[in-house]
N, C-alpha and C positions, 0 to 999 in steps of 0.2 A: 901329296907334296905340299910341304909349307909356301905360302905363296910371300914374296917377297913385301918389306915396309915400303910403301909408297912415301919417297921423300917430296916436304916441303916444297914448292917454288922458290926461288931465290928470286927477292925483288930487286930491281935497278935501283940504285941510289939516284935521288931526287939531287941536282946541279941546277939550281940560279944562273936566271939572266945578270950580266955584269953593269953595273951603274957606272952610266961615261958623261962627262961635258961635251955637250956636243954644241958648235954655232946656230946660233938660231938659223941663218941666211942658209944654213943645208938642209936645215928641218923642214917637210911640207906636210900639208896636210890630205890624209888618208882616204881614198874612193872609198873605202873596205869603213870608214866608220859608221856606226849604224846609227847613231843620233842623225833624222834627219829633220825631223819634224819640230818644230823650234827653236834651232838650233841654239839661235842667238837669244833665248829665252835665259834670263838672269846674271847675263854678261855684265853688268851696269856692275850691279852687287858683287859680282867676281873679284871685278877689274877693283874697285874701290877697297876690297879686303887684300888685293896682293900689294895695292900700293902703298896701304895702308902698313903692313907687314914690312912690304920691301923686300918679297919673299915670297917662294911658291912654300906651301906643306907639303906635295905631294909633287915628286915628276913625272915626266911627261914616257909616256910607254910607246918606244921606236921600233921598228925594222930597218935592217939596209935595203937599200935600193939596188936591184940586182939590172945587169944590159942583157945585152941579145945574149951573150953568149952565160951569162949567167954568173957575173964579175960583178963585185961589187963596186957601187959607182963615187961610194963617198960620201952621198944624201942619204938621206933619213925619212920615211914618213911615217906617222902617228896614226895606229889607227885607235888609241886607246888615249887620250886624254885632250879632245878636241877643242874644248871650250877653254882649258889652259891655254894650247896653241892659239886660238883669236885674242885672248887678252892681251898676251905677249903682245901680237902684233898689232895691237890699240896704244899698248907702251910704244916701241916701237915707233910707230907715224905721230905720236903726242913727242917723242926726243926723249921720253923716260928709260928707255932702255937701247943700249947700240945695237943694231944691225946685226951686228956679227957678236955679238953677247954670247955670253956660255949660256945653256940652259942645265940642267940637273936630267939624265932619262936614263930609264932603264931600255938597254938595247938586247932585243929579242935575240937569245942564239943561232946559231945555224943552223942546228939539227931541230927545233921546235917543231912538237907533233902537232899543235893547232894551230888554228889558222889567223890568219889578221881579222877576219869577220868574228871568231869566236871569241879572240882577245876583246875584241871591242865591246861584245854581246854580257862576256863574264864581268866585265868592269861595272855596268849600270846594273847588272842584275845582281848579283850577289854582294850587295850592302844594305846594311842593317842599319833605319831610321834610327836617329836617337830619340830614349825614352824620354818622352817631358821632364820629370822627375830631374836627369838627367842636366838639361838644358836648367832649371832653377837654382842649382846643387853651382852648376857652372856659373853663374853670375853671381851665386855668394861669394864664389872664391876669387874671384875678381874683384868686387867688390873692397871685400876683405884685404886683396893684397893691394889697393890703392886706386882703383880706377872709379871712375865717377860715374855715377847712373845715366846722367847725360855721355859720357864717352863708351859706357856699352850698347846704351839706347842707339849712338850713332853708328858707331862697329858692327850692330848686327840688323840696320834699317829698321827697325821698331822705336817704339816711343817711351819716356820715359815712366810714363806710367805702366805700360807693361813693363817693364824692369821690375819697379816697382810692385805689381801686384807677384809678379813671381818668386821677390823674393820675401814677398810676405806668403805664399805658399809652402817655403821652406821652414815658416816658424808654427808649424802646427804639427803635433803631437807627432815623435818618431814610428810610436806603432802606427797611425793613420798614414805614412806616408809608404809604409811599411806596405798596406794593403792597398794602395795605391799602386807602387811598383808591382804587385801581383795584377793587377787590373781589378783589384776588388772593389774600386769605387770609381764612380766617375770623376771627371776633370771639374764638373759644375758641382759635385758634391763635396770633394776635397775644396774649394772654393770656401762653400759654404762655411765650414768647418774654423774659415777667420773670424767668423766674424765675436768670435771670444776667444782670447789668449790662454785660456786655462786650458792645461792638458787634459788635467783630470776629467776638468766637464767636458771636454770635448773626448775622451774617451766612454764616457760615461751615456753619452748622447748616441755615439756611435752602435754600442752595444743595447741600445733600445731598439736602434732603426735599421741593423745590419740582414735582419731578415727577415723583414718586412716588404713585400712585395712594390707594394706603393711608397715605398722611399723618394721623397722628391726632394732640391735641393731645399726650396723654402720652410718644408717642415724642419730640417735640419737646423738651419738659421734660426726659424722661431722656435722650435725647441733648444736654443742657446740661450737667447734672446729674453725667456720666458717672463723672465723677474725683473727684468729693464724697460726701459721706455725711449722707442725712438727718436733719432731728433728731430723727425719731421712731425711728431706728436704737437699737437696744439698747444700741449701745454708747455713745450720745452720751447718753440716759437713764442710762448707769450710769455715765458721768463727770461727770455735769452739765453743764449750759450752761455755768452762771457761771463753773466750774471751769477748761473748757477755753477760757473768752473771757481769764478770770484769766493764765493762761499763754501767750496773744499769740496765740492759733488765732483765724482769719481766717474770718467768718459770711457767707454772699451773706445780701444784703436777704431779711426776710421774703416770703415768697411769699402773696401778700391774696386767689391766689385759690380756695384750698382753706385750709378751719378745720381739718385735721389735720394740717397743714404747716406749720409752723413758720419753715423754712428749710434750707439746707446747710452743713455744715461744710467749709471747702475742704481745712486741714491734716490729709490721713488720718494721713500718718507721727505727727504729733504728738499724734493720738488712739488712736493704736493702742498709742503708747507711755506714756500714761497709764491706757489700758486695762490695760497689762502691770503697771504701777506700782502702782494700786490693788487687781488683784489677787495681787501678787507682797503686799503689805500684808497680805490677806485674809488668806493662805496662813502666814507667818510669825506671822498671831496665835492661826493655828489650832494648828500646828506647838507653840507654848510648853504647849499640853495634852499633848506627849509621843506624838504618833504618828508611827509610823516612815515614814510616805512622806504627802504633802499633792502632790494632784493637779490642778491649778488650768487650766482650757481655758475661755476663750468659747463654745465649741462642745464638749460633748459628745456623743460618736456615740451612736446605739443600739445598746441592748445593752451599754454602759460596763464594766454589773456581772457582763458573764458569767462561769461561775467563779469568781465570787469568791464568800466566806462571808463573811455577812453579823453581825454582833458584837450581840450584844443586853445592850444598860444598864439601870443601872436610873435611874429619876427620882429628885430628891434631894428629899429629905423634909422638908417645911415645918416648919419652927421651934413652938414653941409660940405664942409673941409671933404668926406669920404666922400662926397656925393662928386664933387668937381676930382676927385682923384681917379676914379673909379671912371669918367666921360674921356680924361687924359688919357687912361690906356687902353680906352677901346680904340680912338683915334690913331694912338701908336702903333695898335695891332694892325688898323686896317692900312695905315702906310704902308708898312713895311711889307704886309701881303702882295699889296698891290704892285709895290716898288717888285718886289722877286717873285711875281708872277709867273712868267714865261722859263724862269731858269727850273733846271731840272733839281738842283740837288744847293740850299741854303748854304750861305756862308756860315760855319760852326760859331760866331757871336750873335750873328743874326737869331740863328735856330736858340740860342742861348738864352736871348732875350726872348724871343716869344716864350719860351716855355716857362720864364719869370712873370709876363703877364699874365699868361692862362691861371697859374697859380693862384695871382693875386686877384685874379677875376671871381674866380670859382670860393675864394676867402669872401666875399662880399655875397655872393649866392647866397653861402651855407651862416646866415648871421647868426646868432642864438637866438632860443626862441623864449620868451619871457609870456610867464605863468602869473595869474592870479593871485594872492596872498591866501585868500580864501582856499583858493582850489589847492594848493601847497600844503594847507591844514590839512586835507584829507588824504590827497593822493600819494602818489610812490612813483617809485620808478624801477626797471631791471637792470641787471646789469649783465653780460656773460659775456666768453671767447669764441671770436669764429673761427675755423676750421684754420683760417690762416694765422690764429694766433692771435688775432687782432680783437681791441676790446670792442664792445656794441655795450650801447645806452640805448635805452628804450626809457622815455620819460612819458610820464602825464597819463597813471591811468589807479581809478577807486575803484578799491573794493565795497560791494553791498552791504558787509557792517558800520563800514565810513560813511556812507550816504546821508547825506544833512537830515534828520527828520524833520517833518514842518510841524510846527506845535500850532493847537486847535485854541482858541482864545475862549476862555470862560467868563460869563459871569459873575462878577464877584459884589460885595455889597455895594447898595446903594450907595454910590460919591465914593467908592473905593476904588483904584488903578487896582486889575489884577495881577499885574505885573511888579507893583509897590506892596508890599506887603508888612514894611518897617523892617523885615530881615536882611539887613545887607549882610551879614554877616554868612547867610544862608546862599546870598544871591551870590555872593563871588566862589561859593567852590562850586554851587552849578553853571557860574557862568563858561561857556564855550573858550578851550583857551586859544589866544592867539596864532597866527602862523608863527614857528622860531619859538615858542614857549616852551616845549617839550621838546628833548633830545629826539634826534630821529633813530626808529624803531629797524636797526642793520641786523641783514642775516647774512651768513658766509653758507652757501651747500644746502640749506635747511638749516643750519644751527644760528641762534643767537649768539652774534659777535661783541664779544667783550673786550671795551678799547686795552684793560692789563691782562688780558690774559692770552698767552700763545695758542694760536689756531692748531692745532692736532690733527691730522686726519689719517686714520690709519685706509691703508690701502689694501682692499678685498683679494684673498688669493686668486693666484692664476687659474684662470678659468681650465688648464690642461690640469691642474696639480686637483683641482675638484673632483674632473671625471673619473679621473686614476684612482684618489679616495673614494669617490661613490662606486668604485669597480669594485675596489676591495668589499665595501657595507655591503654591496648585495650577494657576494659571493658566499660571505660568512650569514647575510642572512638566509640564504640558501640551504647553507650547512643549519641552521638554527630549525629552519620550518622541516624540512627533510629528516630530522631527527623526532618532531614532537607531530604522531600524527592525529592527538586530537586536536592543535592548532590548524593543521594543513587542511582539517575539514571544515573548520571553522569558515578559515579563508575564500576556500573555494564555495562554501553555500554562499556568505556573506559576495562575491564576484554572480554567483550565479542569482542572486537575489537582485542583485543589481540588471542583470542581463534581461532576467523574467519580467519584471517589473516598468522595465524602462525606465531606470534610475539614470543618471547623469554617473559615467562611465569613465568619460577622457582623463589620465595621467592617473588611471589605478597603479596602485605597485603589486599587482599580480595578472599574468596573463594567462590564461586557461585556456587554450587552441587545445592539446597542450603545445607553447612553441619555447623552446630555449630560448634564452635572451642572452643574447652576448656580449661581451665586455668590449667592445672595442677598442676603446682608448684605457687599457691596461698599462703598468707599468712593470718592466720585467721581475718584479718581486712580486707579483701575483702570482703565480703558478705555483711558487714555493710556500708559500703561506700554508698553514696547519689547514685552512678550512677548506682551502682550495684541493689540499689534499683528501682528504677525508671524503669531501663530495666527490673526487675522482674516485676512490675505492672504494664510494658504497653502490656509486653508476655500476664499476665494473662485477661488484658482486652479484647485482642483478641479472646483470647482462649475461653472465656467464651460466643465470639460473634456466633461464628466458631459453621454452623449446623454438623450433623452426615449424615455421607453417602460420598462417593465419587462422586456424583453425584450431591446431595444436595448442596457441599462447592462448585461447578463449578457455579451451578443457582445463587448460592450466591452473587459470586465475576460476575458474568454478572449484579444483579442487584445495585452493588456499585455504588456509584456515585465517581465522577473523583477525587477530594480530598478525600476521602476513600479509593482507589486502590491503590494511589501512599501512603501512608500513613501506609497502610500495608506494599508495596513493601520495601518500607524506613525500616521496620520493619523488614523484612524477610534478607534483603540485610544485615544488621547490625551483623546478628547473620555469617556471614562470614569472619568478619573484625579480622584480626589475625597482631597484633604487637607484638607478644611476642618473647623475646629474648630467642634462645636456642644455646647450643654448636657447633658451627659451625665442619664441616667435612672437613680435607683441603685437604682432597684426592677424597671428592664427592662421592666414592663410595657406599653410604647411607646417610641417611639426608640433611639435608642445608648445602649449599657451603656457605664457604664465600662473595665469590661476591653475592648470593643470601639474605643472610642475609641483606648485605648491601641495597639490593634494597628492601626487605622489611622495614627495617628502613627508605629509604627515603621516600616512597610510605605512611607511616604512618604519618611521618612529612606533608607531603602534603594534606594529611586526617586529620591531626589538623590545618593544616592552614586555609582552606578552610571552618572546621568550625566552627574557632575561638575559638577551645579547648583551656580551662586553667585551670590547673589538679588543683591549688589552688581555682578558683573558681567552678569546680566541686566540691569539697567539699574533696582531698587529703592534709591531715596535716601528717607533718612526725613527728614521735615518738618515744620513746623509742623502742618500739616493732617492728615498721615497716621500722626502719630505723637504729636511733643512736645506739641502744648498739651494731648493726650488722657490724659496720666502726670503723676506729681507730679514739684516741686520736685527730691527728691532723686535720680529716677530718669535725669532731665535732666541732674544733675550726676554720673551715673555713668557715664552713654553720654561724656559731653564725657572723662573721666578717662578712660574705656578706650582712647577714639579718638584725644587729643593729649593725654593726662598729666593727670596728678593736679593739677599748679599750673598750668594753663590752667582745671582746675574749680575750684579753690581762689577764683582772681581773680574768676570770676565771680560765685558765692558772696558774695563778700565786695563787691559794686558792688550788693547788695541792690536787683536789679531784679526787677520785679513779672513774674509768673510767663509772660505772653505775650512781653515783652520777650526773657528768656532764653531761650524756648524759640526763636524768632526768630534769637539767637545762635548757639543750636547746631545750628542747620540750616545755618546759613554756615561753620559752622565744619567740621560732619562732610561735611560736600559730597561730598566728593571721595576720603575716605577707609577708603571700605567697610565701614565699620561697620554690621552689622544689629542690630536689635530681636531678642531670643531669640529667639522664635519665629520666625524667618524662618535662623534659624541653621542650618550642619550640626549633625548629633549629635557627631560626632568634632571639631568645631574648638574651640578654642580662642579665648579675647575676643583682642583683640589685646595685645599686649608694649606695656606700655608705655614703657620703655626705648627700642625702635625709634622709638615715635612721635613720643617729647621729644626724639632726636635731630636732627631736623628743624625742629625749633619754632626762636624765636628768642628769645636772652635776654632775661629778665626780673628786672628787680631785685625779691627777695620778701622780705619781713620775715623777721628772723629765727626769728621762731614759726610760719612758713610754708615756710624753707628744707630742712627735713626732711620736710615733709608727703609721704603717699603711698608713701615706703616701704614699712612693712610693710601698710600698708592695701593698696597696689597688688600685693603680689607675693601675698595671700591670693586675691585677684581675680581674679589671672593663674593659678593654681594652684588654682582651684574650679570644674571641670566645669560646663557647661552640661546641668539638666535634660532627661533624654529628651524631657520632658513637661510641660507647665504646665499647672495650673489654673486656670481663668480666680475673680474676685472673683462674690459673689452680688450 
């Protein structure tokens, strides 16, 4: 027997409680609510957003009040919107709102199957915080439609600077905000993320560090940051702000969310050259005091003064006039001390005046100190910036070539002075010249300062953009020794010769445990790289050869034949090849020494010569991403002038595009033309000709204040050696 279709349930249609004005004075408030515990916790802020309003958002959720027999009485109480119900009645007893005032509520039906506790229970419980994102998104539109950062700061008890940082959280990159809303970043990481306005870069940053375990916020920031200079930098304190904004240097937006941050500067070229300027200034004003050499460095080493003698002055000797001025306010000081002794806290002109005298007190301490003429002949003085920006002179100290020699007195003919000798002529250009005879001998950094000619100083790539290119060198010289393995045996006799022997070892570029060495500070365009690849799939070729057992891989490699063994070796010997550039230690007391480093670097050069490494023909092209947007303006238009002429860099130059744009162009441009980044250079080549380059190019009509450009500039370029060695920026 067919067994019958089991019908459906028929569900009850869901009926709304009805929204009444009900008087406040019948309204009470509910045993049944279940806030108890703080009750009066944010009542202030409440109260201050309804009266603000003049308006509830939300009503207030009632029951009737039923009597004995079960009749409703005409009252109301709330057990669902308690803290509304106390505001009211703070309006109320303030006169802000009448007694018997309508309220807005919804009133509970009669037939309700839950209870007053559960109403009360479901109201606190099932609401959904708003997302940050959220709350940011809200103050632009407010913003936007008129209200003032101070009148939202006020509306919602926070302060205007958080407005402010929030709604500088809304102007970074929509896809960051995007993975934010997901929970995909933290709150201090999306922070981070301001502290550069560019989407791009800040897209570009993201996708370096998004899977990266140790993602912190500061790396994020200094990986924006990379090719700028802080303004808490010494040297942007000892140019000034105003100074360097005066002269068209370009500021990224304040940073809101650190108070010792100020900002960055993005023109290093144009602050380094006011660095040079101002203290090329320093130097020349010191110089007119008559010393024979003025030594002016941003950075002096330690130990500056070894060897040297030290010149001792004397102070110069207060005037009479200074001397009675100088008795006058000590007097004054000790008055007024005495006089406001016993009071706790000075009257603001009193406090005003003493701190006029301490000034002028401590101006008479510090008098200048006045040098010999003689010793002026000889000596010098320093010059540099301290930490605070602030300039330091160091005077009165010779150098051991300077040191007067005493000459030994001879005898000369009988009735002859050996000091007369009838040659005056002879005696004045050996005579000693005077203090102020000769120009004094100014250096800027180490270079000799030329009063016409503009201080230059190019500024050393970032120290991150180093490691990421010495990531790639060794990866591709990996691939380079792993391919040639009479080279790979070379190396590892040449390591183990060193080992046997007890050679001097530290900063080899081969390590032979065997232990992998890895790239740490990579940059997401490594892994895709030709060499990067190739050494992955000649690993896996092995790997896949390579039986199980320890015993099993020994039978193995005894039945290899002889071009197989070494083939491996070359293989296994690669995966030790370490060229990667790291912060050297100049105290040694942990990591790489300098001199180590250096002989790593050589030892690497020697390891691309041998086998004929050319990171262009590996298959390294520099990029927007792997190179240019990571260097300034001018280094972009020095790669574009090496690789296709000088007036190819000229033109762009002069189209004053903002600095991702150009860098954009010279990746289209260098494509195809082999040009590397130093660092990725041999030691023995050469940048390229640029003659050969511009021969290729296609005419260009160029102004005539452009048609000679690059000559002599070009053929200094072509004709100045590639550093062994770079040092990365601090």
């Amino acid at each position: 027997m067919a067994r019958a279709a089991k019908k459906k349930p028929v569900l009850a249609m869901i009926e709304f409680s009805r929204a009444r004005d009900i008087p406040f004075n019948r309204i009470h408030l509910s045993n049944d609510n279940v806030r108890e515990t703080d009750a009066d916790a944010g009542l202030d802020e409440l109260e201050f957003d309804v009266e603000r309003r003049e308006d509830l958002i939300l009503g207030i959720n009632v029951r009737a009040m039923l009597d004995a027999d079960g009749q409703e009485t005409g009252d109301f109480e709330t057990p669902a919107g308690g803290r509304r119900y106390r505001v009211i009645a703070r309006l109320v007893a303030k006169g802000r709102f009448p007694e018997d005032g309508l309220v807005p509520c919804i009133v509970k039906k009669a037939n309700a199957k839950t209870s007053a506790v559960d109403d009360s229970l479901a109201e606190n419980t099932f609401r959904q915080a708003l997302h940050p994102l959220d709350q940011f998104r809200a103050f632009k539109r407010m913003i936007d439609a008129g209200m003032s950062k101070a009148e939202v700061a006020c509306a919602y008890f926070t302060t205007e600077r958080y407005v402010e940082q929030r709604l500088r959280l809304t102007d970074v990159s929509p896809k960051l905000l995007a993975v934010y809303a997901q929970n995909g970043m933290t709150l201090k990481m999306l922070e981070a993320f301001t502290a550069h306005p560019d989407h791009a870069r800040q897209e570009q940053v993201w996708d370096a560090v998004q899977y990266s375990r140790n993602a912190e916020p500061w790396q994020i920031r200094d990986m924006l940051t990379e090719t700028t200079v802080p303004s808490s930098d010494k040297r942007a304190r000892f140019v000034g702000l105003d100074a360097y904004l005066a002269a068209g240097g370009p500021v990224l937006p304040r940073y809101l969310f650190d108070d010792d941050e100020e900002g960055w500067l993005e023109d290093v070229a144009l602050l380094d050259k006011m660095v040079a300027e101002k203290l090329k200034a320093a130097a020349d004003a010191l110089a007119a005091e008559g010393w024979k050499w003025v030594a002016a460095d941003l950075e002096l080493p330690f130990g500056y003064d070894h060897d040297l003698r030290g010149i001792v002055g004397t102070t110069e000797e207060l005037s009479e006039a200074e001397r009675q001025e100088r008795e006058a306010l000590r007097d004054e000081q000790a008055a007024l001390e005495a006089k406001y002794l016993a009071d706790q806290e000075l009257p603001e002109e009193v406090d005003r005046r003493l701190g006029e005298i301490e000034k002028r007190l401590e101006a008479f301490e510090r008098r200048p100190t006045v040098y010999d003429p003689a010793d002026l002949a000889i000596g010098g003085a320093f010059i540099t910036v301290d930490e605070d920006g602030e300039l330091v002179v160091d005077r009165g100290w010779v150098r051991p070539e300077d040191e007067p020699v005493e000459t030994v007195e001879a005898d000369g003919p009988e009735g002859v002075d050996p000091a007369v000798d009838g040659s005056d002529e002879d005696d004045d250009e050996d005579r000693e010249p005077a203090a102020g005879s000769q120009p004094t001998v100014v250096t800027i950094n180490g270079q000799p300062a030329e009063p016409e000619e503009d201080v230059e100083i190019v500024r050393p790539l970032p120290e991150k953009l180093l490691i990421e290119l010495s990531a790639h060198r060794t990866v591709a010289l990996r691939n380079a020794v792993g391919a040639n393995p009479r080279i790979a045996m070379t190396a590892l006799l040449h390591k183990l010769v060193h080992d046997a022997f007890k050679l001097e070892t530290s900063g080899a570029a081969l390590h032979v445990s065997v232990r992998e060495i890895y790239c740490d500070g990579q940059g997401v365009d490594l892994k895709n790289s030709p060499y990067a690849k190739a050494v992955a799939e000649r690993h896996a070729g092995w790997k896949a050869k390579l039986p199980t057992g320890n015993d099993a891989i020994w039978d193995w490699l005894e039945a290899l034949d002889d071009e197989s063994r070494m083939a491996l070796l070359a293989h296994c010997v690669s995966y030790g090849v370490n060229a990667l550039y790291e912060r050297p230690n100049p105290l040694s007391a942990s990591g790489l020494s300098e001199r180590a480093l250096q002989r790593r670097a050589a030892e690497a050069d020697r390891l691309a010569g041998v086998t004929d490494l050319d990171m262009a023909e590996a298959g390294f092209r520099p990029t927007v991403a792997n190179y240019f947007a990571r260097v300034t303006k001018q280094r972009i238009l020095e790669a574009v002038s090496e690789a296709v002429g000088a007036s190819t860099a000229n033109l762009l130059d002069l189209q004053k595009k903002d600095k991702m744009a150009m860098a954009a162009e010279a990746e289209e441009r260098l494509a195809n033309t082999g040009w590397l980044p130093e660092p990725l250079r041999r030691a023995i080549e050469e940048p390229p000709v640029e003659a050969a380059a511009e021969a290729d190019e296609p005419d260009v009509a160029l102004p005539d204040f452009l048609a000679s450009d690059g000559g002599e500039d070009a053929a200094e370029t072509e004709n100045e050696p590639d550093p062994a060695f770079l040092v990365a920026a601090e």
